[in-house]
TORVEX-808839 format. One line per 5 residues: number of its first residue (from 1); for each residue x, y, z of N, C-alpha, C. Coordinates in pm, whole numbers, plus 50000, padded with zeros to 5 digits. Example, Ala and Ser with C-alpha at 12.3 -4.5 7.8 and 13.67 -1.06 7.14 Angstrom:
// residues 2
1) 51319:49431:50780:51230:49550:50780:51320:49670:50780 ~ 51285:49775:50708:51367:49894:50714:51290:50003:50787 .
END
This chain:
// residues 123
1) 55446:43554:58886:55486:43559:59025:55419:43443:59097 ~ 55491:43380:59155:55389:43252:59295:55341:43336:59359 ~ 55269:43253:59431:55151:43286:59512:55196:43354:59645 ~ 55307:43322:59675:55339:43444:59826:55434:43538:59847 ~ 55483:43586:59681:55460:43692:59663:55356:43775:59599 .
6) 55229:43735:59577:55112:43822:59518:55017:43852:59649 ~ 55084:43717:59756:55031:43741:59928:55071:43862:59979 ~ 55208:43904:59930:55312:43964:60032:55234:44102:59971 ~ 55231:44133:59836:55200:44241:59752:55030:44284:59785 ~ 54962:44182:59808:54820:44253:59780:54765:44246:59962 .
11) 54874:44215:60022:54850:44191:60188:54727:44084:60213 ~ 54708:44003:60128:54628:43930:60131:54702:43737:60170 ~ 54644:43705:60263:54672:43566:60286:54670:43475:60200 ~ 54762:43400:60167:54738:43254:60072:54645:43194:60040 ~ 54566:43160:60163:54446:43056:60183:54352:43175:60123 .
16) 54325:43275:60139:54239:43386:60085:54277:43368:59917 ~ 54406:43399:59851:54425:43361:59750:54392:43245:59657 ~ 54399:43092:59738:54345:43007:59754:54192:43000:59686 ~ 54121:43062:59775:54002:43092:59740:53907:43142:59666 ~ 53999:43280:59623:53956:43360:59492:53949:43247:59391 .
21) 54060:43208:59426:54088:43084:59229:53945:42972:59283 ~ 53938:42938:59371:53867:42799:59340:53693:42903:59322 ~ 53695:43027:59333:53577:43093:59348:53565:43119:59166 ~ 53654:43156:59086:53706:43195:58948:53717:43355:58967 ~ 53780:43407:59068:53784:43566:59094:53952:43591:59006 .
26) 54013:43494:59036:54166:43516:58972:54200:43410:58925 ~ 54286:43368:58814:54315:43259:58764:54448:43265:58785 ~ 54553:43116:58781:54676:43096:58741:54732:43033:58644 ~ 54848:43015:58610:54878:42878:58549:54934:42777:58655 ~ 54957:42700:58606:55044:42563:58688:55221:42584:58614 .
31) 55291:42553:58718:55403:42535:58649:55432:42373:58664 ~ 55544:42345:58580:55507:42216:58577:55609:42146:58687 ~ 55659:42209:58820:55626:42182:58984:55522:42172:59011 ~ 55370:42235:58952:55317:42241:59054:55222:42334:59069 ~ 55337:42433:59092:55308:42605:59137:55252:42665:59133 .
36) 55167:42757:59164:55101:42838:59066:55113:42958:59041 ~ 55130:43038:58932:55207:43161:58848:55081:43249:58784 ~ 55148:43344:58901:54980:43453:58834:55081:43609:58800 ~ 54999:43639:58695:55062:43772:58584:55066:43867:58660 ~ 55085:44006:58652:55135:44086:58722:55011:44161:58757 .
41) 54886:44186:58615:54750:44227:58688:54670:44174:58754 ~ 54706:44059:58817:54629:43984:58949:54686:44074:59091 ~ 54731:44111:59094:54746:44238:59189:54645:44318:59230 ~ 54676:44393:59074:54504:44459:59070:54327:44419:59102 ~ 54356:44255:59012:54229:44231:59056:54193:44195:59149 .
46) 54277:44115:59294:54256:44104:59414:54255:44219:59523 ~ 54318:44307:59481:54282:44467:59528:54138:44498:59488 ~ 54075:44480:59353:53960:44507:59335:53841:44418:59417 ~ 53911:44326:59402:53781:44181:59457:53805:44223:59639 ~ 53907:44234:59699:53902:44272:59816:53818:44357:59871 .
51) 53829:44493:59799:53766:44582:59769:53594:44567:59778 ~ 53524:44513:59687:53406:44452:59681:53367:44385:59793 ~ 53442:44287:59827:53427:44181:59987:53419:44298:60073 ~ 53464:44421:60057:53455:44525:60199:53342:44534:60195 ~ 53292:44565:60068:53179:44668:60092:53053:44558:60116 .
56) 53082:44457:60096:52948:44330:60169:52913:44263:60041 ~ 52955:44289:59889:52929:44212:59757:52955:44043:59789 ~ 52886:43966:59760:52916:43822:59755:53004:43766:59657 ~ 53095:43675:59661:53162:43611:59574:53103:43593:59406 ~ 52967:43556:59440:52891:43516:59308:52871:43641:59226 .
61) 52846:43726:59301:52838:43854:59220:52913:43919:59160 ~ 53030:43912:59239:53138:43960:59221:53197:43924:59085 ~ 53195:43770:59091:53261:43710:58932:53177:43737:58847 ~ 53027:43754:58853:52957:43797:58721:53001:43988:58673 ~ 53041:44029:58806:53050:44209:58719:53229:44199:58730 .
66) 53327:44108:58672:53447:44082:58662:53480:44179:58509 ~ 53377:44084:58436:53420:44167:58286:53438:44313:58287 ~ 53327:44394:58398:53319:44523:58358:53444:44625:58447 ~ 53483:44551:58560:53574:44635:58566:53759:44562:58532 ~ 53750:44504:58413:53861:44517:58305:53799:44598:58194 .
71) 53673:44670:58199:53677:44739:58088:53600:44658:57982 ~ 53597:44586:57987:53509:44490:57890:53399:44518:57838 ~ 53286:44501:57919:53178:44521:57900:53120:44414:57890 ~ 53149:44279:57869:53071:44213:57849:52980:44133:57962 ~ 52879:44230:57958:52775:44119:58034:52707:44036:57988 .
76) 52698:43916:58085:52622:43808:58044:52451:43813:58097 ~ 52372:43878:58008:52215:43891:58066:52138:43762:58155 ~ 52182:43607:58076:52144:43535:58204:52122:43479:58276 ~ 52223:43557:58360:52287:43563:58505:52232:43698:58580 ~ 52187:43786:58478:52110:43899:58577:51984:43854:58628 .
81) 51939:43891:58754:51862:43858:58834:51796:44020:58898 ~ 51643:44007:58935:51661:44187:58960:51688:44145:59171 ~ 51723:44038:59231:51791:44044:59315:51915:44093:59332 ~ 52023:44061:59213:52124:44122:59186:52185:44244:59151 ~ 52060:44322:59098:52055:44430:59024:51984:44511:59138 .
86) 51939:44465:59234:51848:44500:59371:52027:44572:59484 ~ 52093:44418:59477:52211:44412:59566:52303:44538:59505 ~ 52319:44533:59407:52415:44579:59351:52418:44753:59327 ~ 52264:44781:59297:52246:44943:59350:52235:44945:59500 ~ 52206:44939:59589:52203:44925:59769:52369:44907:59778 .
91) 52465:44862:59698:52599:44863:59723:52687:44951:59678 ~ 52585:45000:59526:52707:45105:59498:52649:45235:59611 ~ 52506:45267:59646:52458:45336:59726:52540:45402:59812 ~ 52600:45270:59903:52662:45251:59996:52774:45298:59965 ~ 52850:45235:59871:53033:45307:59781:52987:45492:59839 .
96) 52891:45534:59758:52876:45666:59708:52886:45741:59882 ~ 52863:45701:59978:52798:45721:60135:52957:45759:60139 ~ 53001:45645:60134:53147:45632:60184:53278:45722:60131 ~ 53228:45714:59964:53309:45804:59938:53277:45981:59988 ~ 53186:46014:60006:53123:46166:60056:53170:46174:60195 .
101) 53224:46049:60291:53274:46073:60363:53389:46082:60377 ~ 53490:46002:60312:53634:45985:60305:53660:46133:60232 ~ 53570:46222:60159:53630:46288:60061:53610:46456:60168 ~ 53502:46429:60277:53502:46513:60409:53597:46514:60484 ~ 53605:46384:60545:53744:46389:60585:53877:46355:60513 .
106) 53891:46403:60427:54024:46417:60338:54049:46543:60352 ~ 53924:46644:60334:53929:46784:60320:53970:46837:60478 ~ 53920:46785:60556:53954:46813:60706:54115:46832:60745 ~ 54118:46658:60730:54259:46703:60718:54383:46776:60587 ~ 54380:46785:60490:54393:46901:60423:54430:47026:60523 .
111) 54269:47063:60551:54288:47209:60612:54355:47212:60738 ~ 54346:47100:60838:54435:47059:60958:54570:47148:60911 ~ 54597:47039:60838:54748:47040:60784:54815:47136:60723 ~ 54706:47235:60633:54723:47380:60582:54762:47489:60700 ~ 54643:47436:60824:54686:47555:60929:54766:47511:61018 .
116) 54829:47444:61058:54902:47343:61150:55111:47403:61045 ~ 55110:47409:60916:55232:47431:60850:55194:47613:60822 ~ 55108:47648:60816:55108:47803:60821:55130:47837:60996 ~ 55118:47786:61101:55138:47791:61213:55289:47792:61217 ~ 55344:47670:61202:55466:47631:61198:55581:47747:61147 .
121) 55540:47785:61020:55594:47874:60958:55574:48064:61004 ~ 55510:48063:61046:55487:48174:61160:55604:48185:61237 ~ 55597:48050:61309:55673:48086:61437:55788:48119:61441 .
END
């Protein structure tokens, strides 16, 4: 796929796309216009890398824990730093905060919505 439709798909801007590649977060090929042609799981991984940028992860970090979420595993020891390994628990910390809240209010509304259609159905 070019690049603005993987814009249009991951709601992410060009110049943002742009960036991942010159960062090594996503790769392409070249077509020989030019172009550049990225596979269908670059979707995913700019959803993931987006993802990371929310939560405050830096670019650099980001491309070193790339392998592990394709499943890989392969880390490269070094590049570990216990600054990184400092950042990186304080972030998933943070994930874990967030998810205990999204998963509160998920349940909220749930039950909203449970008594709000048992209301409905009453009437």
């Amino acid at each position: 796929m070019k690049i603005g439709e993987l814009s249009r798909r991951t709601d992410t801007p060009v110049r943002m796309l742009r960036y991942y590649e010159e960062q090594g977060l996503i790769h392409s090929e070249r077509l020989p216009n030019g172009y550049r042609s990225y596979e269908d799981y670059v979707v995913d991984r700019v959803r993931q890398v987006r993802g990371l940028l929310e939560v405050g992860l830096p670019t650099r970090i980001i491309k070193q824990i790339l392998p592990c979420l394709d499943g890989s595993r392969a880390i490269y020891l070094p590049y570990v730093t216990p600054d990184m390994i400092a950042t990186l628990e304080r972030e998933r910390d943070r994930m874990a905060e967030k998810i205990e809240c999204f998963t509160k209010n998920h349940r909220a509304i749930n039950d909203y919505l449970d008594a709000v259609s048992h209301e409905i159905r009453a009437s």
